[in-house]
N, C-alpha and C positions, 0 to 999 in steps of 0.2 A: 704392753701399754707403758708409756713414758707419765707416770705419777707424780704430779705436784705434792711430795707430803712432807714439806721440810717448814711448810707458813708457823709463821707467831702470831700474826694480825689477821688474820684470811682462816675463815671456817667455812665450809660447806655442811652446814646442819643437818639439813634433809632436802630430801628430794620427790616430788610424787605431785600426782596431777599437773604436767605439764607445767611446774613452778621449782626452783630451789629457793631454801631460805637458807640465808647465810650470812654471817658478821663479818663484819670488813671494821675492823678494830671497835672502839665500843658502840658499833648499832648494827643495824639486824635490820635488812632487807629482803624482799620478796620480788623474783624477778622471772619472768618466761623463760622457759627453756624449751625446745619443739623439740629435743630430745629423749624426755623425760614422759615417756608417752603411757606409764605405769599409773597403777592408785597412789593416794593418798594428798597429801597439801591439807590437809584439814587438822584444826586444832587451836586450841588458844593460841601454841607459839608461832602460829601462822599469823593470826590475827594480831599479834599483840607487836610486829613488827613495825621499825621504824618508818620506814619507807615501803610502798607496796606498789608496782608500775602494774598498772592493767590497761591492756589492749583494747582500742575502739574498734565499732565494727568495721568502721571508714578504713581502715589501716590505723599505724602509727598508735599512736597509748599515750598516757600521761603517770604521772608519779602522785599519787598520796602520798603525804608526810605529816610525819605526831614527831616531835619536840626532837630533830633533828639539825643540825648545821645547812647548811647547800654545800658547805667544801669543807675536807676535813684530811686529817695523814694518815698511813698505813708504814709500814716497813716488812720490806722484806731482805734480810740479810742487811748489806749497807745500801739498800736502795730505799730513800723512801718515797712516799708517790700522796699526789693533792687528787682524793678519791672525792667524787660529789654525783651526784643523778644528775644523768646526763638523759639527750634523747635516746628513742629506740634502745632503751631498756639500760645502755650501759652506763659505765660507773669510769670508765679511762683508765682500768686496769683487766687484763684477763689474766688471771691466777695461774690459770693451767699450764702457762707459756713459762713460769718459774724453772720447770723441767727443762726445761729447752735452754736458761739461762743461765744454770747451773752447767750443764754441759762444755757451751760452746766456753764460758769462763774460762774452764777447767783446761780446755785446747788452747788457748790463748795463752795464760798462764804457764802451761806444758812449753812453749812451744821456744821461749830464748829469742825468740825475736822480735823486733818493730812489729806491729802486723793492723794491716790498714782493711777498713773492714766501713761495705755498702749495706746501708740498712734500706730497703725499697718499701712503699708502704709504711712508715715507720711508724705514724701512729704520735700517741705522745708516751714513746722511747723506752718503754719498757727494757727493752732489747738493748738499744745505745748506751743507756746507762751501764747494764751489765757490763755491755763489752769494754766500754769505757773504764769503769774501775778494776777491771782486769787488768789493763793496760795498754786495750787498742784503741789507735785513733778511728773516730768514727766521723761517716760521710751520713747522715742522717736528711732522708728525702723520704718526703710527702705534699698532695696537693693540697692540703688543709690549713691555712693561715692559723685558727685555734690549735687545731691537733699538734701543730712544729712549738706554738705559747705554751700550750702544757705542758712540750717533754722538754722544752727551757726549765721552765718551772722545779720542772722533777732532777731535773740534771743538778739544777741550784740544791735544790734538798739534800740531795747525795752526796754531795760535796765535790762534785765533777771539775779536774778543772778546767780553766774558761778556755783552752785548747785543744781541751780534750774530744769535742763535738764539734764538724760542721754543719750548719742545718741549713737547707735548701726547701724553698718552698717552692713544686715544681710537679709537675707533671711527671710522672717516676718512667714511662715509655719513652718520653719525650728527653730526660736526661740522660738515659742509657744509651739512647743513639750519639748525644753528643757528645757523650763520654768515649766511646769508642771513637770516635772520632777524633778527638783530642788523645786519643791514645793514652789515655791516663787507665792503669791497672789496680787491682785489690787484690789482698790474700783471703779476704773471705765476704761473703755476701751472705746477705739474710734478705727474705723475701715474705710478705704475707699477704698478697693479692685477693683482691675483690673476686665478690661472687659474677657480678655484671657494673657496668659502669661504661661513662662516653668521656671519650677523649677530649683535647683540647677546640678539635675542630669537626665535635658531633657525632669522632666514632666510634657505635658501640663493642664496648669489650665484653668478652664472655670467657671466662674460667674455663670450661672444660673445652672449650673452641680453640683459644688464642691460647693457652699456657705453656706449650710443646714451643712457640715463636716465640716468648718470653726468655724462656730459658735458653734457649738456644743464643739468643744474643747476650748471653749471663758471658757464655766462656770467653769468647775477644776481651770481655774486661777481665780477666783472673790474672795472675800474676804468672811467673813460671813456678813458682814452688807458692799452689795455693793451700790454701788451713784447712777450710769447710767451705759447705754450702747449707744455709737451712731452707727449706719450704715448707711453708705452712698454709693449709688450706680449711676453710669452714664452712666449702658447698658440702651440700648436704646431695651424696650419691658419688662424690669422690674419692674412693676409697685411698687409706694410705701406700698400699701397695700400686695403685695407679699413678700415684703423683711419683714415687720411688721410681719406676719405671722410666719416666718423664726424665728424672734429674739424672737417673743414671746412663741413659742412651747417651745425653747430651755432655756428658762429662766424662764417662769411662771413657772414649774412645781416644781422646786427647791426654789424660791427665792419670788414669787408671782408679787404683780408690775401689769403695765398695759404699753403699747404701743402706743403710738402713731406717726402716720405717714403721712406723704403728700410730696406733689414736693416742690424743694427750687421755690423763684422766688424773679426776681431780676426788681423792679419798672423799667417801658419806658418811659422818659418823654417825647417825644414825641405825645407818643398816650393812652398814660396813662393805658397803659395794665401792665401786669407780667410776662416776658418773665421765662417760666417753665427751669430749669437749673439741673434740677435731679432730686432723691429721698432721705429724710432721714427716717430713722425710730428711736424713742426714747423710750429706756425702761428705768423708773424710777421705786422704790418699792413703 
C-alpha cells in the first residue's frame, strides 16, 4: 500500500460505520466513506464534530456545521491548500494522493532536467503544485471553471511561481487529441479520470469501458526520454493491478519501464489500521 503518513494538518482519527472523522488543521469533520463498511462511528467525538455531511435519501447530502469557517488552510509540506465543505462530501483536498506527490517530486527532483509534465483531470492542483515546486513546468487541465480557481488559489498559497502553471479549462479528451495533433510532447503525465461522465458533445464515458483508449493515446504525447506516468483510479471494482496492466501494455512496448501498483492508504489512529482510499499505478523507465 502506498501510505499517506508524513501530514502535519491532516488526521484521520477513526474510521467505522461507513464514516471517517478526521481534522483537517483545527476542525474535525465527519464525512462518508462507502469504504468503511466495518462497526463503529459512535461517540461524543463523532458528535462533537465540526462539520458533519449526511446523505439524503434523494441522493447527494448536505453539510451541518457548529462554529466553523466555509474556507480555511491546511499545509502539507510547502504546499498549502484553501480546505472548505464542498458538495458531495468533499473538502478539495484528498490526503491519500500525498504519497503519490511525494514520489513523483522525488523523480523530478532525481532527474537534472527541465521536465514538462500533463496533469489531466487535475482538479484544484493538488498534483501541479507538487510537481511545480519540484521544479516542473506544469500543463494543468480540467473541465471545471471553479476547480482550475481553486488550484490558482493553492498555487498562489505555495508560492508557485506565476510560470510555473499553465491552466486550461477544457475538456481533458478533447485536449489530448489536439495536442497530439499539434505535436506538442511531455516527460510526464498524471491522470485521475472519472468514474462515468459525457463529453462535450453528450458522449458517455465510462472507466472501466474507455480507460485502455485513454491511455493509449497518453503515449504519442510522451517525449523520447519520458519520467513517469501516474494513474489514479476511485471506481470502486478496479482493482490496482487492473489499471497496472492498462498502463503497462500501453507503455512497455514502446518505451520499456516497469509498473508498479497498489491501493493508497491513509494511517487510522485510532486502530492503527490503513483505511484503502484508491488505486495508483506508477510507470517509470
Amino acid at each position: 500500500m502506498f501510505v499517506a503518513d508524513r501530514w502535519k494538518d491532516y488526521t484521520l482519527i477513526d474510521a467505522g460505520g461507513g464514516k471517517r472523522l478526521e481534522k483537517w488543521g483545527d476542525f474535525v469533520l465527519v464525512r462518508p466513506d462507502p469504504q468503511v463498511i466495518w462497526g463503529g462511528g459512535e461517540g461524543a467525538e463523532w458528535t462533537k464534530a465540526h462539520g458533519i455531511y449526511s446523505r439524503s435519501s434523494g441522493g447527494g447530502g448536505s453539510w451541518v456545521k457548529k462554529n466553523m469557517p466555509e474556507e480555511w488552510e491546511i499545509s502539507y509540506g510547502d504546499i498549502r491548500f484553501s480546505v472548505s465543505p464542498m458538495g458531495f462530501k468533499h473538502t478539495g483536498v484528498f490526503p491519500e494522493q500525498a504519497a503519490n506527490w511525494d514520489w513523483f517530486s522525488s523523480l523530478i527532483k532525481k532527474s537534472g532536467r527541465p521536465i514538462k509534465l500533463l496533469n489531466l483531470f487535475a482538479y484544484t492542483g493538488g498534483a501541479s503544485v507538487a510537481a511545480a515546486l519540484a521544479g516542473a513546468f506544469v500543463c494543468h487541465v480540467d473541465a471545471s471553471k471553479g476547480m482550475v480557481a481553486r488550484a490558482k488559489t493553492n498555487a498562489a498559497l505555495s508560492g508557485v511561481r506565476p510560470d510555473g502553471i499553465r491552466y486550461i479549462v477544457d475538456d481533458c479528451f478533447k485536449f489530448v487529441h489536439r495536442e497530439i495533433r499539434r505535436g506538442n510532447k511531455y516527460d510526464a503525465i498524471i491522470l485521475d479520470p472519472p468514474s462515468y461522465g459525457r463529453g462535450p458533445n453528450g458522449e458517455k464515458w465510462s472507466l472501466e469501458k474507455d480507460l485502455c483508449g485513454l491511455v493509449a493515446d497518453l503515449v504519442p504525447l510522451l517525449s523520447d526520454e519520458p519520467l513517469f506516468v501516474l494513474l489514479n483510479s476511485y471506481t470502486a471494482g478496479l482493482s490496482p493491478s487492473t489499471c497496472g496492466y492498462i498502463l503497462g501494455d500501453a507503455l512497455t512496448r514502446k518505451f520499456g519501464g516497469r509498473v508498479e501498483s497498489d491501493e493508497l492508504g491513509l494511517p487510522v489512529v485510532k486502530s492503527g489500521l490503513c483505511l484503502p482510499c484508491g488505486a495508483s499505478s506508477r510507470w517509470t523507465v
